[in-house]
Every structure is written in C-alpha cells, then in structure tokens.
MARDO-462710 format. One record per residue (C-alpha): residue number from 0; x, y, z. Coordinates in steps of 0.5 Angstrom, whole numbers, plus 500, padded with zeros to 3 digits. Each point is the difference from the previous one (the first is absolute). Example, Ala and Ser with C-alpha at 12.3 -4.5 7.8 and 13.67 -1.06 7.14 Angstrom:
REM residues 2
   num     u     v     w
     0   525   491   516
     1   502   507   498
//
This chain:
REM residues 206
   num     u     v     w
     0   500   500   500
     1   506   504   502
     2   505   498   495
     3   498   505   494
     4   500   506   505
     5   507   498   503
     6   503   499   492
     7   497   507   499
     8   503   503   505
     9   507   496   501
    10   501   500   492
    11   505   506   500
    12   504   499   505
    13   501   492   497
    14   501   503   493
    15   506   504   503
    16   502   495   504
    17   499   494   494
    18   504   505   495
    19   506   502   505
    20   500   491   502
    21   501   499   492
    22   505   504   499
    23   505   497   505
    24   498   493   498
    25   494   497   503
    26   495   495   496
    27   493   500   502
    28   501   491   501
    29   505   502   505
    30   497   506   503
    31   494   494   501
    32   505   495   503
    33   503   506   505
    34   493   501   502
    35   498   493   501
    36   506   499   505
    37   498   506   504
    38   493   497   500
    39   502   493   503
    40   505   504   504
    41   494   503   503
    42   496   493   501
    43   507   497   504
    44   500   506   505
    45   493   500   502
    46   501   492   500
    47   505   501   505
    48   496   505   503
    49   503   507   498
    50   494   504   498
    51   502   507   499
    52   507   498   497
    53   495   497   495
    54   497   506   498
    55   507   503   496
    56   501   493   495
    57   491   501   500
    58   501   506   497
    59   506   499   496
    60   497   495   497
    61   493   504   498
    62   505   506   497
    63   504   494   495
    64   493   497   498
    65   498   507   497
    66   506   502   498
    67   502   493   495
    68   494   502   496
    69   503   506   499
    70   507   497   498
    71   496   496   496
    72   497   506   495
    73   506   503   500
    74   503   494   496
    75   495   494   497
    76   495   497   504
    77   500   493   501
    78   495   494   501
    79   506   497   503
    80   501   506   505
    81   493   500   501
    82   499   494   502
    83   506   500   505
    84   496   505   502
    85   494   499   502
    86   502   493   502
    87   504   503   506
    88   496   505   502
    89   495   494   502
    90   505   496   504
    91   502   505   504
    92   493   503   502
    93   499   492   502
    94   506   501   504
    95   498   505   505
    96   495   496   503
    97   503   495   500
    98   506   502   504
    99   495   504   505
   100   498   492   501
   101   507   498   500
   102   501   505   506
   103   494   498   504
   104   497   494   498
   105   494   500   505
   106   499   507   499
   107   500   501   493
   108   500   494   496
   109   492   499   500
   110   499   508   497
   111   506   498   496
   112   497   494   497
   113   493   504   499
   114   505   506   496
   115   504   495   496
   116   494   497   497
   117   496   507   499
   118   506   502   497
   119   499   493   495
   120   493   503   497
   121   503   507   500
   122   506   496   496
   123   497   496   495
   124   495   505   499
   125   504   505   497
   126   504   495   496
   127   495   497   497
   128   497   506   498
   129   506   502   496
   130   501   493   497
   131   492   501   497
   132   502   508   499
   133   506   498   496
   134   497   495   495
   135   494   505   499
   136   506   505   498
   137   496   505   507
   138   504   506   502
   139   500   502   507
   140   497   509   499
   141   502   501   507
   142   507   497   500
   143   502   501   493
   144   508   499   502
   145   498   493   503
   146   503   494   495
   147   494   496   501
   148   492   502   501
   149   501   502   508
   150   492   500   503
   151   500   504   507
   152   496   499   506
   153   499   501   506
   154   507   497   503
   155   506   502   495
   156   507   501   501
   157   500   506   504
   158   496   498   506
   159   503   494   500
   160   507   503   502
   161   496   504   504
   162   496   494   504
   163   508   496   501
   164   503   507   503
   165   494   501   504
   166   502   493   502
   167   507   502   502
   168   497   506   504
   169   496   497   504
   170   502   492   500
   171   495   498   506
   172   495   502   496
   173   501   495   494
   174   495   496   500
   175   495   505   500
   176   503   504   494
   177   501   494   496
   178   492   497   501
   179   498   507   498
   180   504   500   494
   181   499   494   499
   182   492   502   499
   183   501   505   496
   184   505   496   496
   185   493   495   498
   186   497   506   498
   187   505   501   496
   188   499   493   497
   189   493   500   499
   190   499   507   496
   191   506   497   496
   192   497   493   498
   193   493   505   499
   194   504   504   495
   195   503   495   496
   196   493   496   500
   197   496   506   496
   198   506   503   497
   199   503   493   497
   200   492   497   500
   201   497   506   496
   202   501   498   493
   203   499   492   501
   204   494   496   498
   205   496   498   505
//
C-alpha cells in the first residue's frame, strides 16, 4: 500500500546514489547480493538476541533493495538480475520471523508460524499473478519500473521492514506484532486472489 509513495519520495536520492555507485563499479547482482547478506545478518543477530543491533543491517538491507533496481537501469535489466531479486527479498522476509522464533521459541514460534504462513499466501499471490500477467504481456501503470507485472496491496515491502523493525524495537511484544501483521497479510492475500479472478476471468467463456 506504502511502496509506490516511498518510491515517489525516495526516488531522487536512490538515483543520485545509483549514479555515484555506477561509477565506481558497483553492479546491480552485486548490490543485491550485499543487501541479502545485510538482511541474513539482521536475521542472526535477532536469533541471538541482539535486536537494535538488527536494526542497521535491516535498514542497509531495504536501501540496497531500492538501489539494484536502479543500478540495473543505468545498464541493462536482467531476468537474471530479477530473478535474484525477488528470490532473496522472499528469504529474507522469511527469515526474520523465523530468527524471533530461534531466539525464543515458547515465546515467539507460534506467532511466527502464523507470520510465516500468512507470508505464503502474501508470496505465492504476488508470484502467481506476475506469472499469468506476464503470459498475457500486462503492464503493472502503478510501478512502471518493475520487471514483472507488481500487484500491490495491503501488506507490500515498506510495511513490512517497518512491521521487522517495529519487531526490533519493541521485541517483548512480537507475538502481538506478527499476529497483527499476519492478519493484514491474509487480507492482502485475498484481494490478490480476488484481483486475479475477475482480471484473469474476465475474457474467458463460462
């Protein structure tokens, strides 16, 4: 719901920073590839119990997400380079609930079940749509910039590092946090699943 306005407002500052990062050699693979390591970073030091130390490696993690993209169309984009992409975001948003759970199991592994299986339906949602979209060669108007078709929704990437730092924050208060997001997550899901049923149903024989 968030993401488009974040781009909008964040957008001069990752291209100025995309621009300066080009010219001293960086790719857009290997800006993904350092974000991803910040992010599984972030996921050991909260399984260890180190929540505000998370916090940095969270954040590092977000800023290198927005800025591969970039990198990538200062050069070629890549179905490789997407690929990578969205592969690793998904592991990573995985693994955060997962380390609260590794760093107090009878506290948190319910509530992160419950995160991690809202997080499925949020997951194979959006993928499956983009799969269908792409085989009937749709074009996502509201993020123009994306390689594949991007449906939003309640529950996109802004709020979710802002439900994971929120976590870090206040980390006695996790299960209450991920059983909220979780719900918002599976309203998410369903106006997905309802999207794709009268967007992809609508020119097929009944």
């Amino acid at each position: 719901m968030l993401d488009r306005y974040a781009l909008k407002l964040l957008r001069p500052a990752i291209e100025t920073t995309a621009r300066r990062a080009w010219r001293m050699g960086l790719t857009a693979d290997t800006a993904t590839l350092i974000g991803f390591g910040f992010g599984m970073a972030a996921a050991g030091l909260v399984a260890s119990g180190h929540f505000l130390l998370a916090v940095v490696p969270l954040i590092l993690n977000r800023a290198l997400d927005g800025l591969d993209g970039a990198l990538a169309r200062l050069s070629r984009v890549t179905d490789r380079g997407a690929f990578l992409d969205i592969g690793l975001d998904f592991v990573f948003y995985a693994a955060i609930p997962l380390a609260f759970a590794i760093c107090d199991p009878a506290a948190n592994a319910l509530a992160a079940a419950v995160l991690l299986a809202a997080f499925l339906g949020t997951g194979t949602s959006f993928l499956a749509f983009a799969v269908i979209a792409e085989k009937r060669g749709l074009k996502s108007t509201a993020y123009p910039s994306k390689s594949f078709y991007y449906l939003g929704g309640l529950t996109e990437g802004t709020e979710t590092i802002l439900c994971f730092l929120a976590m870090c924050l206040w980390p006695a208060h996790f299960a209450g946090i991920a059983m909220f997001y979780a719900a918002l997550c599976c309203v998410t899901t369903a106006t997905r699943l309802i999207a794709g049923w009268h967007m992809f149903g609508a020119d097929e024989k009944r």
